[in-house]
C-alpha positions as CSV (number, residue, x, y, z in Angstrom):
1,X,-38.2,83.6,42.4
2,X,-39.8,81.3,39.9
3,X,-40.6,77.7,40.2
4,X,-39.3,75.1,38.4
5,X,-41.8,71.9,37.3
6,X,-39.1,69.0,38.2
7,X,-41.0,66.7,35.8
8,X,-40.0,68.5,33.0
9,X,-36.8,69.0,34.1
10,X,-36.0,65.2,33.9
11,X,-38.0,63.9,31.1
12,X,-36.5,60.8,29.4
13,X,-35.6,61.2,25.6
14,X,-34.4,57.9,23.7
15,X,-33.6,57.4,20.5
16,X,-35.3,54.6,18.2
17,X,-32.3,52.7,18.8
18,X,-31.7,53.1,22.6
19,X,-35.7,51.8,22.5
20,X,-34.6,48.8,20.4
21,X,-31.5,48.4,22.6
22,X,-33.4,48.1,25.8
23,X,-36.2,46.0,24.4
24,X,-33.4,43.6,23.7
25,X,-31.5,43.5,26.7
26,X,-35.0,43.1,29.3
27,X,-36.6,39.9,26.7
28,X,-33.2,38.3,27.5
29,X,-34.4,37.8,30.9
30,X,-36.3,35.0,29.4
31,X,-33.7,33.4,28.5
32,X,-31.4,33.3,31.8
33,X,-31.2,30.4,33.6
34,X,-30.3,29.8,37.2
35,X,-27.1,28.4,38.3
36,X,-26.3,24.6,38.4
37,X,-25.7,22.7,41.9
38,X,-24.6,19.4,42.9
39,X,-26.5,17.9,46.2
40,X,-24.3,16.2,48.6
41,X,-26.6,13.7,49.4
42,X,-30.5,12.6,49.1
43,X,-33.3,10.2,48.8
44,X,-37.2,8.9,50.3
45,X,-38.3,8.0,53.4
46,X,-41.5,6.4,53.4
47,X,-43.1,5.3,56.5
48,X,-46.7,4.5,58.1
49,X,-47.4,8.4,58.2
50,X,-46.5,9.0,54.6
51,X,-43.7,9.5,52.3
52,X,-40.5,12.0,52.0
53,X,-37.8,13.3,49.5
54,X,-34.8,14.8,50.6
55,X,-31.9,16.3,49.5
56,X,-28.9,17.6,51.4
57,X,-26.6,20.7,50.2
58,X,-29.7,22.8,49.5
59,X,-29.5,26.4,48.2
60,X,-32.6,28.0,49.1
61,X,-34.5,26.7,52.6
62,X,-36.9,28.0,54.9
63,X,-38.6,26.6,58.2
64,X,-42.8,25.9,58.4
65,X,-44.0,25.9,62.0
66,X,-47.3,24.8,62.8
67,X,-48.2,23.9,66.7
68,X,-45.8,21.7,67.6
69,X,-44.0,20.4,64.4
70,X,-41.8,22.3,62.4
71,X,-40.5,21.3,58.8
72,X,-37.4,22.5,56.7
73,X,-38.4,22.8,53.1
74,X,-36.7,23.8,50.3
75,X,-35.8,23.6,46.4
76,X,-34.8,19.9,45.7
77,X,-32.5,19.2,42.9
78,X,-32.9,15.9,40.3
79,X,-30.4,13.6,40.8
80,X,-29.9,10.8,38.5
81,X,-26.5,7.8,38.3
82,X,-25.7,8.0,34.8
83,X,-23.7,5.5,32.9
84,X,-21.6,6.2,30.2
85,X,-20.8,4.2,27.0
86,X,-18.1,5.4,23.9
87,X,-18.0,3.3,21.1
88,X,-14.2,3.3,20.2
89,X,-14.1,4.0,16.2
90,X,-10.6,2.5,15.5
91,X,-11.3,-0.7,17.7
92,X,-15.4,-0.9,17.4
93,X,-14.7,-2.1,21.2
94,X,-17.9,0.0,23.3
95,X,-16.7,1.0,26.8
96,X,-18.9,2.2,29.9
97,X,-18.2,3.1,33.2
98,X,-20.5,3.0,36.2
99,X,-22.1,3.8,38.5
100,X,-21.1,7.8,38.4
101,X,-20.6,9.6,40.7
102,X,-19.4,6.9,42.3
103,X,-18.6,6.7,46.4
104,X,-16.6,3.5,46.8
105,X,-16.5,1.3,43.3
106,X,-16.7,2.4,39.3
107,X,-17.0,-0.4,36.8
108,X,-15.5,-0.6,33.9
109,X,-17.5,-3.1,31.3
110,X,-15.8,-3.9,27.6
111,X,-18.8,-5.0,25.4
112,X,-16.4,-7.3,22.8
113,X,-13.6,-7.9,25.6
114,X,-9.7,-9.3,24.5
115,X,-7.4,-10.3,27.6
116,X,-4.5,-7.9,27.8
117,X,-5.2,-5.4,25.4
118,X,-6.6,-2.5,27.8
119,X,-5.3,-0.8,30.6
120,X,-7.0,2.4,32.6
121,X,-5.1,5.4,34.2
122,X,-7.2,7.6,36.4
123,X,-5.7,11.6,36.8
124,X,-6.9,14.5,39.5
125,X,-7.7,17.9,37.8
126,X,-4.4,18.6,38.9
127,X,-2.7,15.8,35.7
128,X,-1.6,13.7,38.6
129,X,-1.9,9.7,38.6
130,X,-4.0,8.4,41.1
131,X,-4.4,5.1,40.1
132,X,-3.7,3.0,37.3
133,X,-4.0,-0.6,36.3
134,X,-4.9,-3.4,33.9
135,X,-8.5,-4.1,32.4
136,X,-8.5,-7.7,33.8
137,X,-11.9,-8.9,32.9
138,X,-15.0,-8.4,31.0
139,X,-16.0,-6.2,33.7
140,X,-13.4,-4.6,35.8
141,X,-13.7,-3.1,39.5
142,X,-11.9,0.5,40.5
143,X,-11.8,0.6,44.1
144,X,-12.1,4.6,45.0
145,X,-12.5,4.9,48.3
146,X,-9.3,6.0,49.1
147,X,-9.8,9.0,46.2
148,X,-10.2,12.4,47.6
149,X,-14.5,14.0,46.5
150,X,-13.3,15.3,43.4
151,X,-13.8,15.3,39.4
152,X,-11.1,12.7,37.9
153,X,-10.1,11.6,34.4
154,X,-10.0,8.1,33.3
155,X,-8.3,6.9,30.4
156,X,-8.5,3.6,28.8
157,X,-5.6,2.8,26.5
158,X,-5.5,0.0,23.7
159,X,-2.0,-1.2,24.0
160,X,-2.4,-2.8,20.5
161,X,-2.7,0.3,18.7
162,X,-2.3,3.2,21.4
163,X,-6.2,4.6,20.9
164,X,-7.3,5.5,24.0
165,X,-10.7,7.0,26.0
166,X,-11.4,9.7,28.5
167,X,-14.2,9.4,31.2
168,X,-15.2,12.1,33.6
169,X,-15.7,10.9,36.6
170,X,-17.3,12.0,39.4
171,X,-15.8,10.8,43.4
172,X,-18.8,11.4,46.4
């Protein structure tokens, strides 16, 4: 019986294009990026000993032991309120609505205000009203702390000439 060299046996033959293929598809790893998160919940503590930043709802944790104290650490996500303004084209009226997310309260301010033209109608992901109202005042208070932690849509109508804007919002 003769032996057989097992190296030769498998050796790897790719065409110019396969090569061209592959080079493609491993430099695209480059360009990945990681997936998105939201954190529940965050902030610093600073105190006597030093300062802290925190973040709750974590992906990736681990624990550091050393004698007797022992720290969680982990990746901490940026977390920034953000405040959005449209500039209606139709009415020139500019709209914003803060703080988002928003746990208890979102403002609605009207740069160039007029008393009874706007109203504001706030729907689940589902298309279902939650809320709706009148745009009072200058700036008008949404009180959304009976709202389920979701993603909602508000819209702000003109009743003047039916134009109307869409905010995501954001419920903690």
């Amino acid at each position: 019986m003769k032996p057989t060299k097992l190296a030769s046996a498998y050796t790897l033959r790719l065409s110019p294009r396969s090569l061209l293929l592959l080079g493609a598809l491993i430099s695209s790893f480059n360009y990945m990026e990681a997936q998105d998160t939201v954190v529940a919940a965050g902030g610093d503590i600073t105190g006597t000993g030093g300062s802290v930043n925190y973040s709750v709802g974590q992906v990736v944790q681990n624990t550091t032991t050393d004698g007797d104290i022992s720290a969680f650490q982990g990746i901490q996500f940026y977390f920034e309120d953000q405040t959005l303004t449209v500039v209606d084209v139709r009415t020139n009226l500019e709209i914003t609505t803060y703080p988002n997310p928003t746990a208890s309260q979102l403002n609605i301010t009207i740069d160039d205000f007029k008393p009874n033209t706007l109203t504001y109608k706030m729907y689940n992901v589902l298309g279902q009203l939650v809320t709706q109202g009148k745009v009072a005042a200058k700036t008008t208070t949404i009180n959304v702390d009976q709202l389920e932690i979701a993603t909602y849509l508000l819209q702000i109508e003109n009743t003047t000439n039916q134009t109307s804007q869409i905010f995501k919002i954001i419920k903690n």
